[in-house]
N, CA, C and O atoms as a DFTB+ gen file, in Angstrom:
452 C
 N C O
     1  1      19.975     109.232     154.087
     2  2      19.191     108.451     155.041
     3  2      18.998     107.044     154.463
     4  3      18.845     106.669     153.300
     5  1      19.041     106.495     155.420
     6  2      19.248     104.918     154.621
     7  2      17.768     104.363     154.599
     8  3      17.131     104.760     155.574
     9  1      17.101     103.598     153.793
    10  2      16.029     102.763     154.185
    11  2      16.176     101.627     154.121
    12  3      17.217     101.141     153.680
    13  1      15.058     100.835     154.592
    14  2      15.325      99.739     155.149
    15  2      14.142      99.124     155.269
    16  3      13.209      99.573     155.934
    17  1      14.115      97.574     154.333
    18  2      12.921      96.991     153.616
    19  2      12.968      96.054     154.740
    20  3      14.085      95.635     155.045
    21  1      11.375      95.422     155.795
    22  2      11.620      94.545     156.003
    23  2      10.579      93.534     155.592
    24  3       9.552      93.906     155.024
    25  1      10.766      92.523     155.807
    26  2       9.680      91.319     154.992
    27  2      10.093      89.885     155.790
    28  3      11.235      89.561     156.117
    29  1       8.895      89.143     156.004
    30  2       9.318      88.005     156.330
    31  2       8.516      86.869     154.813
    32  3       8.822      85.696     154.601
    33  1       7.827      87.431     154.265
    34  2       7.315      86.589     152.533
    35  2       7.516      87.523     151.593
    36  3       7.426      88.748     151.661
    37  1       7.888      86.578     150.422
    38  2       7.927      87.512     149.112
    39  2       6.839      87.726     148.824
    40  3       6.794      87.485     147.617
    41  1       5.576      88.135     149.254
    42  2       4.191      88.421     148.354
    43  2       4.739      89.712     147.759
    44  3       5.816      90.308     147.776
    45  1       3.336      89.914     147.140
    46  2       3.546      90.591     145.837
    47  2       4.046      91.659     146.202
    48  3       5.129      91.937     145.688
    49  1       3.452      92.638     147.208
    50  2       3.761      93.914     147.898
    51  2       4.918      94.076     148.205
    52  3       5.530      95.132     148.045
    53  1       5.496      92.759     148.822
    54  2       7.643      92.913     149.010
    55  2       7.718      93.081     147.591
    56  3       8.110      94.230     147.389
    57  1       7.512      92.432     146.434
    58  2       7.858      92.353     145.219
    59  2       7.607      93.800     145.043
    60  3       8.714      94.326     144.922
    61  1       6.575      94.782     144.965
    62  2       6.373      95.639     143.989
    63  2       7.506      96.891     145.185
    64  3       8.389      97.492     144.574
    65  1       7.446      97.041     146.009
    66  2       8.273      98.057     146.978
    67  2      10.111      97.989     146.666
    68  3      10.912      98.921     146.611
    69  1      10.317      96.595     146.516
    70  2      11.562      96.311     145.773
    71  2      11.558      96.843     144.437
    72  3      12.446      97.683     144.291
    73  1      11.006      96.682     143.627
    74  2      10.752      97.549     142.106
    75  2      10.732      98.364     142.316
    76  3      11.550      99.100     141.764
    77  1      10.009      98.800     143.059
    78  2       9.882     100.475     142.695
    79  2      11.119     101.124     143.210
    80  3      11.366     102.221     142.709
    81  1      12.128     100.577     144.301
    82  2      13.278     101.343     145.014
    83  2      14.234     100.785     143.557
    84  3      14.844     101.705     143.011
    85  1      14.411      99.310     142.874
    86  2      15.512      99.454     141.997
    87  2      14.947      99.818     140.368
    88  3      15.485      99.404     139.341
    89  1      13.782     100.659     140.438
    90  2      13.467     101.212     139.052
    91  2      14.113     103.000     138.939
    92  3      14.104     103.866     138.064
    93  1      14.714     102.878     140.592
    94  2      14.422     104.366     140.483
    95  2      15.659     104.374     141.344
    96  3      15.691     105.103     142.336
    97  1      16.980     103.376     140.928
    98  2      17.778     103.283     141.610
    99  2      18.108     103.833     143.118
   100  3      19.119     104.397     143.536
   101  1      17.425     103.627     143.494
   102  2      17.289     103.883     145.023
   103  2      18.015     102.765     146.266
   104  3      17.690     101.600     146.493
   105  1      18.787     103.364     146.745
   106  2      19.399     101.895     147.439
   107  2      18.292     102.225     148.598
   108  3      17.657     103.227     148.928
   109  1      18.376     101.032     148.993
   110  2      18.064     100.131     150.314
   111  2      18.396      98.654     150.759
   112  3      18.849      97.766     150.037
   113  1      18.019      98.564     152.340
   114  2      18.852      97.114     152.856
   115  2      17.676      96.822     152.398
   116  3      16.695      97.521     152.143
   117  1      17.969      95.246     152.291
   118  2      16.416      94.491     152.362
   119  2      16.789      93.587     153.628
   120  3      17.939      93.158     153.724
   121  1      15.916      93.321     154.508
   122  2      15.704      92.383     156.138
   123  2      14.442      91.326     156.086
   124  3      13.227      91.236     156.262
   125  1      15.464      90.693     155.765
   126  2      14.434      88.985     156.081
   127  2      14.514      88.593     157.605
   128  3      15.415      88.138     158.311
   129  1      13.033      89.003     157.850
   130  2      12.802      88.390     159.289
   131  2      12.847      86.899     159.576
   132  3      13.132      86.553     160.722
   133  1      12.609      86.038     158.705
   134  2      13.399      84.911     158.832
   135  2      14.822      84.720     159.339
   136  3      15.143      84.010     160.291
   137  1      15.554      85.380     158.647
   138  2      17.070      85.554     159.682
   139  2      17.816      86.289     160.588
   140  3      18.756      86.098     161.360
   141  1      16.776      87.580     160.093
   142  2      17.387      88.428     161.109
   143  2      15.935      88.901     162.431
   144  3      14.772      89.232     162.198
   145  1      16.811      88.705     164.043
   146  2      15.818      88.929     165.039
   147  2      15.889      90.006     165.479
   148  3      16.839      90.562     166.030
   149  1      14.229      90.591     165.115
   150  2      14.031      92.156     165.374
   151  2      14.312      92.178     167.358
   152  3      14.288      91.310     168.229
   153  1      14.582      93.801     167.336
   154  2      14.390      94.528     168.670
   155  2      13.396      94.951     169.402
   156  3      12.202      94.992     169.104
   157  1      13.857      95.229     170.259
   158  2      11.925      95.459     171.261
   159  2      11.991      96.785     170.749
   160  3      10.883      97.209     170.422
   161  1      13.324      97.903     170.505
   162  2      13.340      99.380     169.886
   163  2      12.616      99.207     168.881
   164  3      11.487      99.649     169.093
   165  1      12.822      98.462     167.180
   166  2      12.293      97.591     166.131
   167  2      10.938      98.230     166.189
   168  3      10.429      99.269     165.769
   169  1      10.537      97.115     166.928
   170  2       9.255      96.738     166.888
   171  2       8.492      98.318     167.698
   172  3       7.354      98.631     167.348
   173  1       8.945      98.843     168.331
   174  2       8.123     100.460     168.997
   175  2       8.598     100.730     167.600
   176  3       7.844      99.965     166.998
   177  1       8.990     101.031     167.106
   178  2       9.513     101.964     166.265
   179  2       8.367     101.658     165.295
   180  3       7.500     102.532     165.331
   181  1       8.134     100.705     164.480
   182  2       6.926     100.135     163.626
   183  2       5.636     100.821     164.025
   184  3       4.830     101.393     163.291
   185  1       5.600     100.614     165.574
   186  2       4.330     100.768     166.537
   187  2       3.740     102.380     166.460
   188  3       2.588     102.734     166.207
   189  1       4.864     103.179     166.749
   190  2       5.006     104.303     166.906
   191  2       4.596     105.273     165.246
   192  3       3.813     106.217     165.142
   193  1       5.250     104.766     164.379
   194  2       4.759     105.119     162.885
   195  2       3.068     104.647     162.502
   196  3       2.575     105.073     161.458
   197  1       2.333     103.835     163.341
   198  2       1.352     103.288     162.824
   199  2       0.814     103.367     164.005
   200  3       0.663     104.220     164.880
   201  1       0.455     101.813     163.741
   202  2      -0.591     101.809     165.255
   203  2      -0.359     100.210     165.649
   204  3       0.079      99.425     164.808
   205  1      -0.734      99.744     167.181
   206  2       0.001      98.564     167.284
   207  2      -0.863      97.280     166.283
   208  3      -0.303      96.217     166.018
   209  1      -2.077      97.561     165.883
   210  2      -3.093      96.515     165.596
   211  2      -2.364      96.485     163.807
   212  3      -2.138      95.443     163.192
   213  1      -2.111      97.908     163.269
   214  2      -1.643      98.327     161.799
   215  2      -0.782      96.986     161.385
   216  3      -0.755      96.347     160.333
   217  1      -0.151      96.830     162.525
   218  2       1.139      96.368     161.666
   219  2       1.335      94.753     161.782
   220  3       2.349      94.101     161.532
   221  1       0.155      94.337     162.202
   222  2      -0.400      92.779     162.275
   223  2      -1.010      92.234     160.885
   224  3      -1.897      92.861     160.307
   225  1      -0.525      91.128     160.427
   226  2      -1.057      90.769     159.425
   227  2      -2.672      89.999     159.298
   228  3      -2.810      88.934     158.697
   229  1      -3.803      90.707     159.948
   230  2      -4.762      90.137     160.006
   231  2      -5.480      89.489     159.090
   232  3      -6.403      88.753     159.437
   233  1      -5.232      89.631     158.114
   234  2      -5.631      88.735     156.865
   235  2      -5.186      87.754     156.708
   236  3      -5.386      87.152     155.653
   237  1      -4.437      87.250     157.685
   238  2      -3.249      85.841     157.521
   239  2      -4.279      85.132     158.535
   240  3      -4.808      85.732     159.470
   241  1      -4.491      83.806     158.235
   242  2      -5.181      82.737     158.936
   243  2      -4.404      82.303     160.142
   244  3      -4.942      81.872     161.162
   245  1      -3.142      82.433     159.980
   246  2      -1.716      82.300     161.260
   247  2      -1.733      83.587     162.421
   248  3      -1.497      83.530     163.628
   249  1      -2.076      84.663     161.632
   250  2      -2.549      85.462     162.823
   251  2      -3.917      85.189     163.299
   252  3      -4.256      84.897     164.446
   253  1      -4.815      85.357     162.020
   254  2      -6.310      85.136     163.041
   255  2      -6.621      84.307     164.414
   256  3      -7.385      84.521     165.355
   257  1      -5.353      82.883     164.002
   258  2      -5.739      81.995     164.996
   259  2      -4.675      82.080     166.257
   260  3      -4.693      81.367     167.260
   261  1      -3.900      82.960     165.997
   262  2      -3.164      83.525     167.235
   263  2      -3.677      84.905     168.161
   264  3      -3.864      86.052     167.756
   265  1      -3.843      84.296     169.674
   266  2      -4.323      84.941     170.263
   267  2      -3.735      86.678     170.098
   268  3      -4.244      87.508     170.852
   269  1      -2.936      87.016     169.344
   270  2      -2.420      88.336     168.862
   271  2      -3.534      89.309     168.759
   272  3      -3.812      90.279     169.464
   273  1      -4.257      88.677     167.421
   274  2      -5.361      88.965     166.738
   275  2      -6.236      89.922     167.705
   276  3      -6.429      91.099     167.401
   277  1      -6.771      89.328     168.924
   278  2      -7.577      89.811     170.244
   279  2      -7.277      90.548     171.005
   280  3      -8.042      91.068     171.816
   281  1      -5.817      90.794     170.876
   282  2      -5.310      92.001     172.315
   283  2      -5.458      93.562     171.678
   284  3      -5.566      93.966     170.520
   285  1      -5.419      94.147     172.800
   286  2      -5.447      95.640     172.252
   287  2      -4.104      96.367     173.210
   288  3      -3.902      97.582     173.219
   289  1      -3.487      95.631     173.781
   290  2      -2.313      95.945     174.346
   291  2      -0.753      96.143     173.648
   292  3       0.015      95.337     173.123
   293  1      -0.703      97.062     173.808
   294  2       0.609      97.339     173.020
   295  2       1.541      96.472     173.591
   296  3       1.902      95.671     172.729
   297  1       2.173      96.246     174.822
   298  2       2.864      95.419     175.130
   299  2       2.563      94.093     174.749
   300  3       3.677      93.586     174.618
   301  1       1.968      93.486     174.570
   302  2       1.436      92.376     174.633
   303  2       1.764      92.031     172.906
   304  3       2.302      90.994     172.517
   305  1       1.413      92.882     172.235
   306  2       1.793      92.886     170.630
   307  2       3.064      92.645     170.702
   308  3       3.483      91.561     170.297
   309  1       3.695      93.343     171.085
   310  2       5.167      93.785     171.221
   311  2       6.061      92.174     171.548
   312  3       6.929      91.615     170.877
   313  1       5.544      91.859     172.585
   314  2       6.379      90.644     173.180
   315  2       5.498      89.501     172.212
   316  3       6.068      88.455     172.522
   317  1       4.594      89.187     171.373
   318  2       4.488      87.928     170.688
   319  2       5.271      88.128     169.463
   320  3       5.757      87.115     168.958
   321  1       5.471      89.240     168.910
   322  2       5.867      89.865     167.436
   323  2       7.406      89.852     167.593
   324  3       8.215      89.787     166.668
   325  1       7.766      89.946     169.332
   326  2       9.598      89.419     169.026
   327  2       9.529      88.065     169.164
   328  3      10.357      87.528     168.429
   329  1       8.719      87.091     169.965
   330  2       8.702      85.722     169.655
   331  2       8.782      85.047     168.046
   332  3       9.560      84.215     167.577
   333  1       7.557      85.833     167.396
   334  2       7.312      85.331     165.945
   335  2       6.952      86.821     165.011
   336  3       5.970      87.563     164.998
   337  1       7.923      86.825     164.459
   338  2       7.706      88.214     163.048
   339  2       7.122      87.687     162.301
   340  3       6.581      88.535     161.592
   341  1       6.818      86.491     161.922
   342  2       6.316      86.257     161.142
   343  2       4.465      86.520     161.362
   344  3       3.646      85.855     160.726
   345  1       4.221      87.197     161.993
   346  2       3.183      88.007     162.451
   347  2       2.999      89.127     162.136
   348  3       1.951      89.696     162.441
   349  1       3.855      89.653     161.531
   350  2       3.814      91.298     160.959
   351  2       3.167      91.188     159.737
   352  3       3.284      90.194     159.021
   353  1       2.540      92.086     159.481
   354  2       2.331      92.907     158.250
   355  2       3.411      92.443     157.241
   356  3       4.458      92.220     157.849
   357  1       3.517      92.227     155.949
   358  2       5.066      92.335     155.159
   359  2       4.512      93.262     153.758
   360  3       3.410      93.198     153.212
   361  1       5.653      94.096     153.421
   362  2       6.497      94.407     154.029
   363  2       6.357      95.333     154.956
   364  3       5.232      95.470     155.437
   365  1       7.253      96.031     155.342
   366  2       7.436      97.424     156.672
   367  2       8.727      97.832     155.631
   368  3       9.563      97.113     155.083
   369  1       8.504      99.359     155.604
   370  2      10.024     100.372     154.781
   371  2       9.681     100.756     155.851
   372  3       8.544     100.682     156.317
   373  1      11.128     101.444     156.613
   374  2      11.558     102.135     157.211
   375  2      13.070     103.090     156.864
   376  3      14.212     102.657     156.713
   377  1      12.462     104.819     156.799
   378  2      13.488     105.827     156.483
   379  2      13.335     106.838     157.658
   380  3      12.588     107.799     157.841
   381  1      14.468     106.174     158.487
   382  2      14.562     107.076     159.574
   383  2      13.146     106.559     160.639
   384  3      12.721     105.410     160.758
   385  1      12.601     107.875     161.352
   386  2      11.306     107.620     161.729
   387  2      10.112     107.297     161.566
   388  3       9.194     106.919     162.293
   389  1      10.314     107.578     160.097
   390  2       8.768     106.883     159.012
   391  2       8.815     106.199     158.646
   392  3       9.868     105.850     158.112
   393  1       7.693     105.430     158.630
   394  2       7.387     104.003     158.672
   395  2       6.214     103.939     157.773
   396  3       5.363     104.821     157.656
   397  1       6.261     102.587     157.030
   398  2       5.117     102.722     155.789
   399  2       4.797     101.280     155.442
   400  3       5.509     100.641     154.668
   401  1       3.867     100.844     155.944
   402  2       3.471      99.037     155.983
   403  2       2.389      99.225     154.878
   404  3       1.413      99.943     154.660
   405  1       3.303      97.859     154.097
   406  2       2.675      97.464     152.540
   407  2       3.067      98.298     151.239
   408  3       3.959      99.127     151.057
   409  1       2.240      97.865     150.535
   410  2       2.639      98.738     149.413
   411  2       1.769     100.069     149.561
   412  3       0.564      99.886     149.737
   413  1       2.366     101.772     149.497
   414  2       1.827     102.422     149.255
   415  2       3.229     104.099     148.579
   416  3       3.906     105.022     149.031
   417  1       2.784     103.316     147.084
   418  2       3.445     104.430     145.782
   419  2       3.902     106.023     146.215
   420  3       4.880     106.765     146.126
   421  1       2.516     106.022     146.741
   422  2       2.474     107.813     147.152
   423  2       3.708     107.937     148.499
   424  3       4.694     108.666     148.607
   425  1       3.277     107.146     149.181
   426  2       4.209     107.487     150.459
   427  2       5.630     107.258     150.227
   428  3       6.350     108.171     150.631
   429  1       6.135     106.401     149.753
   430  2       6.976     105.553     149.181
   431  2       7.800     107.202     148.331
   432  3       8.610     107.968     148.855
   433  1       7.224     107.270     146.988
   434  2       7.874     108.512     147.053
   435  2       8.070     109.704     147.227
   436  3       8.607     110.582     146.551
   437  1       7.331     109.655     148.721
   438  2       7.801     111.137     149.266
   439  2       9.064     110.979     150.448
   440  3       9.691     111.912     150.950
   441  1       9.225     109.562     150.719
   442  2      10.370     108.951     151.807
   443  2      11.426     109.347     150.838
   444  3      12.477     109.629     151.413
   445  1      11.469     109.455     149.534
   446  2      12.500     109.106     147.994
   447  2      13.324     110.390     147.761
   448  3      14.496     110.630     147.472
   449  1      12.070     111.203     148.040
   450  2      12.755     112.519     147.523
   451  2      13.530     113.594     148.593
   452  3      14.060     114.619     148.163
């Protein structure tokens, strides 16, 4: 099963999720949302593993001040987050159907094994 790192900043959390997949030789793609433009499938798919508000980077001052921040509509998430990814959460692993936003060790290696 392939996984599949995505990130639109290197903060630390892309940094430590990358370590931990090449400490433990683990392949994966890595996806810079900077170049590459997610799908409306993509983005349910994120939605569907979490929740639509989860996978917003609300701690970012760029989201706070985007009307994003305020909706509780899944669609509505959906269609600003294919305008601008750079609205997501970073990173997002995705293996298969599971989905795991940010850094989290435990989950991380149970996708591994």
């Amino acid at each position: 099963m392939a996984i599949q790192l995505y990130w639109h900043t290197r903060n630390f959390d892309t940094q430590k999720v990358e370590r931990f997949f090449k400490e433990r030789r683990i392949p994966f793609q890595s996806v810079d949302l900077r170049r590459h433009r997610l799908g409306q499938r993509e983005v349910e798919a994120f939605i569907r593993g979490s929740s639509p508000r989860a996978i917003l980077d609300l701690d970012s001052n760029k989201v706070k001040s985007h009307p994003v921040a305020y909706t509780n509509s899944t669609q509505a998430i959906v269609a600003y987050i294919l305008e601008q990814p750079g609205l997501l959460r970073s990173p997002i692993v995705r293996s298969g159907q599971q989905i795991i936003i940010g850094y989290d060790e435990t989950r991380l290696g149970a996708i591994t094994e």
